[in-house]
N, C-alpha and C positions, 0 to 999 in steps of 0.2 A: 621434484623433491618429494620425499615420504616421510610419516608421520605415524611411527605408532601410534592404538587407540589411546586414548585417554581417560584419566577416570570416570569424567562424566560421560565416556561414551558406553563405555562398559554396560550401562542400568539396560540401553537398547540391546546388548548383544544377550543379557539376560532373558529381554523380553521379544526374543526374535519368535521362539516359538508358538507364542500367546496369539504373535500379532497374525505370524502364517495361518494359522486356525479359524483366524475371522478376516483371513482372508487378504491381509498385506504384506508384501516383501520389503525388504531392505534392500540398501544396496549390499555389494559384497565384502565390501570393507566389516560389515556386522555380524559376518559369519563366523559363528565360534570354529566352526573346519578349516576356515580358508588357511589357506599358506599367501602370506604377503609376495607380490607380483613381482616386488625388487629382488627380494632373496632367490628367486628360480634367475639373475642374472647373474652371471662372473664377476662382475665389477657395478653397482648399482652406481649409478651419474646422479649427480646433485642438482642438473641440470634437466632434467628429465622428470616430468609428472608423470602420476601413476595415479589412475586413478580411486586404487581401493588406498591411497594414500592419504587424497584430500579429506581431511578431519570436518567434524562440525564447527559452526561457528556458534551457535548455543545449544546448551548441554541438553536443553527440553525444546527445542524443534527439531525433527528430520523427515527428510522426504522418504517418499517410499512408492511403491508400485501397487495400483487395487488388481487383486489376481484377476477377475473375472473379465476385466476391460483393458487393460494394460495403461489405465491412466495415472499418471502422475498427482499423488497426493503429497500431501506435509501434515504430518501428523504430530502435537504438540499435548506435551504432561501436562494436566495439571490436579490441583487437589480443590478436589468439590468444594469442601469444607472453607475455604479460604476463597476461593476463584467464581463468581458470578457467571460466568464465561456461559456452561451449558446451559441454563432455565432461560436466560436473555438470549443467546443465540438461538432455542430451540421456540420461540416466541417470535423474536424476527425472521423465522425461518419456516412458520405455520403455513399451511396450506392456505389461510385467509391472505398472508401479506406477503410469501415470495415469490409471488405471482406480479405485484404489483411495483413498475419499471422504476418505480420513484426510489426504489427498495436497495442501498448501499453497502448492506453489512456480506463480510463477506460468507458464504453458502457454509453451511453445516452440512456435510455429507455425512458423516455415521460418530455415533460416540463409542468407545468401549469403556467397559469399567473394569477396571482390574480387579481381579478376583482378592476378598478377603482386604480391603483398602477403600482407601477415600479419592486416591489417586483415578482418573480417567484419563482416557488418551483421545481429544478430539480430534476432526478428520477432513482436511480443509483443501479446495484446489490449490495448487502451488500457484504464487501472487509474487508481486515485484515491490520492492518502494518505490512510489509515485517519482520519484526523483532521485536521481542516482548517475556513478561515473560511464555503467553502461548504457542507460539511455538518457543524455540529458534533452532538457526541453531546448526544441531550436525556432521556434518560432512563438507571436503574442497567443494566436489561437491556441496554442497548443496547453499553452496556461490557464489561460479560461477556460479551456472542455473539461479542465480538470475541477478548479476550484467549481465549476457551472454545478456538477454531480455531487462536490464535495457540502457542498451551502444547499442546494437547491433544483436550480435552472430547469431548462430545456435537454433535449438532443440539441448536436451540434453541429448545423450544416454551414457551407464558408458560401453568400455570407451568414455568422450566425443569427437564428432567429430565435428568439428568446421568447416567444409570445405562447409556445406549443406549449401548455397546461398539460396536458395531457403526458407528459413525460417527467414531471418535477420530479427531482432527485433528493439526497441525502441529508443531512442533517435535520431537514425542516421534518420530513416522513419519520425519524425515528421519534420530533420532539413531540409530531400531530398520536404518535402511539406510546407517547407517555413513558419513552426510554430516555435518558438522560446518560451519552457514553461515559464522559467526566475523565479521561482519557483523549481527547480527539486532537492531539499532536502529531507533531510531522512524520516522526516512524510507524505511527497508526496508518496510516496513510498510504492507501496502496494501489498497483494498476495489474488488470489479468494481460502478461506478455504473453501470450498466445498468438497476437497480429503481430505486436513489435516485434519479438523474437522466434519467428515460425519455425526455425530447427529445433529450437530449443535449445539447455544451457544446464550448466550443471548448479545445482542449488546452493550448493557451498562456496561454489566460484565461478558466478555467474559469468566471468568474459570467457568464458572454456565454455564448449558443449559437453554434453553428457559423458563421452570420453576423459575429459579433462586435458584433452591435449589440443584436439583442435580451438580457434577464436570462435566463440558464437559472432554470431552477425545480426545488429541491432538496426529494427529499418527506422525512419524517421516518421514521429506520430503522424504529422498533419498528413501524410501519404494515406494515409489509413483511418482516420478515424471517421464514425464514432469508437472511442475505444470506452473498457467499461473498468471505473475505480469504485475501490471497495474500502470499508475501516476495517481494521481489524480487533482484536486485543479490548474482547469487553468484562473483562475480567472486574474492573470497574464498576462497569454499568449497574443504571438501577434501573427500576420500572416502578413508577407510580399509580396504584388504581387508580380506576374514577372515583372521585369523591373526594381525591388532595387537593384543594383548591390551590393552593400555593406551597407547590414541595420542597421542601428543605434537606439540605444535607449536612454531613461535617466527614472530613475523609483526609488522606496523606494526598501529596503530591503525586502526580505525575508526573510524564517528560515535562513540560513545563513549570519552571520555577518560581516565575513573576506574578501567578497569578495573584493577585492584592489581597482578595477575600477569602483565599484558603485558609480554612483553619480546623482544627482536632476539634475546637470546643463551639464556634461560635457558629449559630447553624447560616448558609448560603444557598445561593438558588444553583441549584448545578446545571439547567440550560443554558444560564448567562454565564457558568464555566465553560460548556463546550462553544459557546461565542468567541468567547476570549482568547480558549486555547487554538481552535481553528482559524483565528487572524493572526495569534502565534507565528503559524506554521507557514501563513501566507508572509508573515515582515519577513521568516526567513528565506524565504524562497527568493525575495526580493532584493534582500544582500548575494544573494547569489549569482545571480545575473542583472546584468544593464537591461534595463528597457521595458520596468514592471514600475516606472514610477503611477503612473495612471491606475493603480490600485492600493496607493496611498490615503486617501481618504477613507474607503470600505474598511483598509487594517487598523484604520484608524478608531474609526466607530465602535468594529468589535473588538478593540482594545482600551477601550473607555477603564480608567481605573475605579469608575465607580459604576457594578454594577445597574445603578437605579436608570445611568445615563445610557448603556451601556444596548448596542440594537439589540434585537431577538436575531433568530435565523432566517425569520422570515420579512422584516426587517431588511437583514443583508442577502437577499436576495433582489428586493428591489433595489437595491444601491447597486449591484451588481449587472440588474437588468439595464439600470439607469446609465451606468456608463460603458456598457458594451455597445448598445443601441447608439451612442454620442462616437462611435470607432469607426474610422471611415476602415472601408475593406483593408487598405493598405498599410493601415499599422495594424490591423490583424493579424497580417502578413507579416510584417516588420520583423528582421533576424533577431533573435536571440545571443547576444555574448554571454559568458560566465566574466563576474565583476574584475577576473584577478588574470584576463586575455591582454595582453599588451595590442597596440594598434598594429603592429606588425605583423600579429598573429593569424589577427581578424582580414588583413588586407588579403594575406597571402591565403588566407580561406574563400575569401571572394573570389578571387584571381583563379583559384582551381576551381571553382565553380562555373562561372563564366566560361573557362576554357573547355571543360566539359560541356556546358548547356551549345555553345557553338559548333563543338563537333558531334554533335548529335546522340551524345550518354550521357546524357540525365535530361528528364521527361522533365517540364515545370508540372508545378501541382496543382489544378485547376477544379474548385468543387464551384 
């Protein structure tokens, strides 16, 4: 199926020349020359993708090519004036801290600024949601290496070891340098598919590859990992100097709705907001699939309605180390269902499993 551009696509086809100049390509859907690929056919099938067909899915992100390297970038609007985004991205992104593993945000590669505006276009590898129809999670580990980077943790070896200091990850690292995302809900929430999806996939419609006609092909994490998740979307974000002994905020919602103590007027601590909203993300993950009850307690703590009770990140890190460490290998292991799989489903998944593991295609997974 084909799609003329659309209004909000338009602003990119304006800005194709700007971008070529410093050095990014579009796809060819954005070329103000192109002739649409259906019309060179006799009869265009509705049944048939095209790829300069597939539209964006928001009007301020789109991928794009870095000339010099042919790597796959996602390039996103925004306005300075309103958008926190670049000073906190180009701060977690310093020469002092992107260096260091613990480090979750995802990579600022170039900003541009639009000439004669407030408008800039930042410049980010292309990233996955952590969770999605293309790759979902299929096993316990595979949950934990996430949330592990997402709170805190270790590197993730099977079995996990959580004691390695030397690699703690995310939230606790952005709260020890006095950023505060106040966003860090489940569509922040991201994974680089580069291991998952090593053909790669088309941006807009990630089960297609970059053609848009072939299926990408999604491998399964625990095959592969360590794999590495990122936040996104710090538009939000704030940064506290030294000398705030106790920071305070007042701000609109995010994705999350529930959180208790958001308010316009009445000032909150926005650490114990990114607590909140990141167990959030973890209750939902939870309705998702069978088999994450064992991380009912941890959503629970960072979902305290009353900030004062309410853990730190570092906090739920130890809860996190506490009951990974208490997981015998085999519910590490333990399959993953999605909540809304009937038992017939699940059987008859085993059943091809199994039939394959005995005729000698499919490897077990052995870390």
């Amino acid at each position: 199926m084909a799609r003329p551009l659309r209004s909000g696509e338009l602003f990119w086809v304006e800005l194709r020349p700007f971008l070529l100049k410093n050095g990014y390509k579009l796809r060819p859907r954005f070329d103000p020359d192109r002739k649409p690929s259906w019309q060179s056919e006799k009869q265009m099938s509705v049944h048939k993708r095209y790829e300069d067909g597939i539209p964006l899915k928001r009007a301020k992100i789109i991928d794009a090519v870095r000339i010099k390297d042919d790597t796959k970038v996602v390039l996103k609007l925004i306005d300075t004036e309103q958008d926190a985004s670049i000073p906190i991205l180009s701060y977690l992104n310093s020469e002092e801290l992107v260096t260091d593993p613990r480090n979750k945000t995802v990579p600022l590669l170039d900003v541009l600024h639009l000439p004669d505006s407030s408008q800039a276009v930042i410049v980010m590898p292309v990233l996955h949601p952590f969770q999605s129809v293309n790759s979902m999670f299929q096993c316990v580990s595979e949950v934990v290496e996430a949330f592990d980077q997402f709170i805190q943790v270790s590197r993730i070896f099977f079995k996990l070891d959580l004691s390695d200091v030397e690699n703690v990850q995310g939230l606790v690292f952005m709260h020890e340098h006095r950023v505060a995302h106040r966003d860090a809900c489940f569509f922040n929430l991201m994974v680089d598919p580069t291991k998952i999806c090593p053909k790669g996939f088309h941006f807009s419609e990630p089960r297609y590859r970059e053609d848009g006609r072939r299926r990408s092909k999604w491998l399964q994490r625990r095959s592969i990992f360590p794999l590495k998740y990122h936040f996104i979307d710090f538009e939000m974000a704030e940064y506290y100097p030294p000398g705030v002994d106790h920071p305070l905020c007042v701000g609109i919602y995010g994705q999350d709705k529930d959180v208790p103590e958001m308010s316009l007027t009445v000032p909150y601590d926005p650490f114990k907001l990114d607590v909140f909203q990141l167990g959030g993300a973890m209750t939902r993950l939870m309705k998702i699939y069978d088999g994450l009850e064992f991380l009912s307690p941890l959503a629970h703590a960072m979902k305290q309605q009353d900030p004062d009770k309410r853990v730190t990140a570092a906090e739920a890190y130890q809860m996190l180390k506490s009951i990974v460490d208490h997981l015998p290998e085999a519910d590490l292991a333990q399959r993953l269902w999605p909540s809304n799989y009937p038992l017939s489903m699940r059987q008859s998944a085993t059943r091809r499993v199994l039939a394959r593991l005995s005729c000698g295609l499919l490897t077990p997974v052995v870390h």
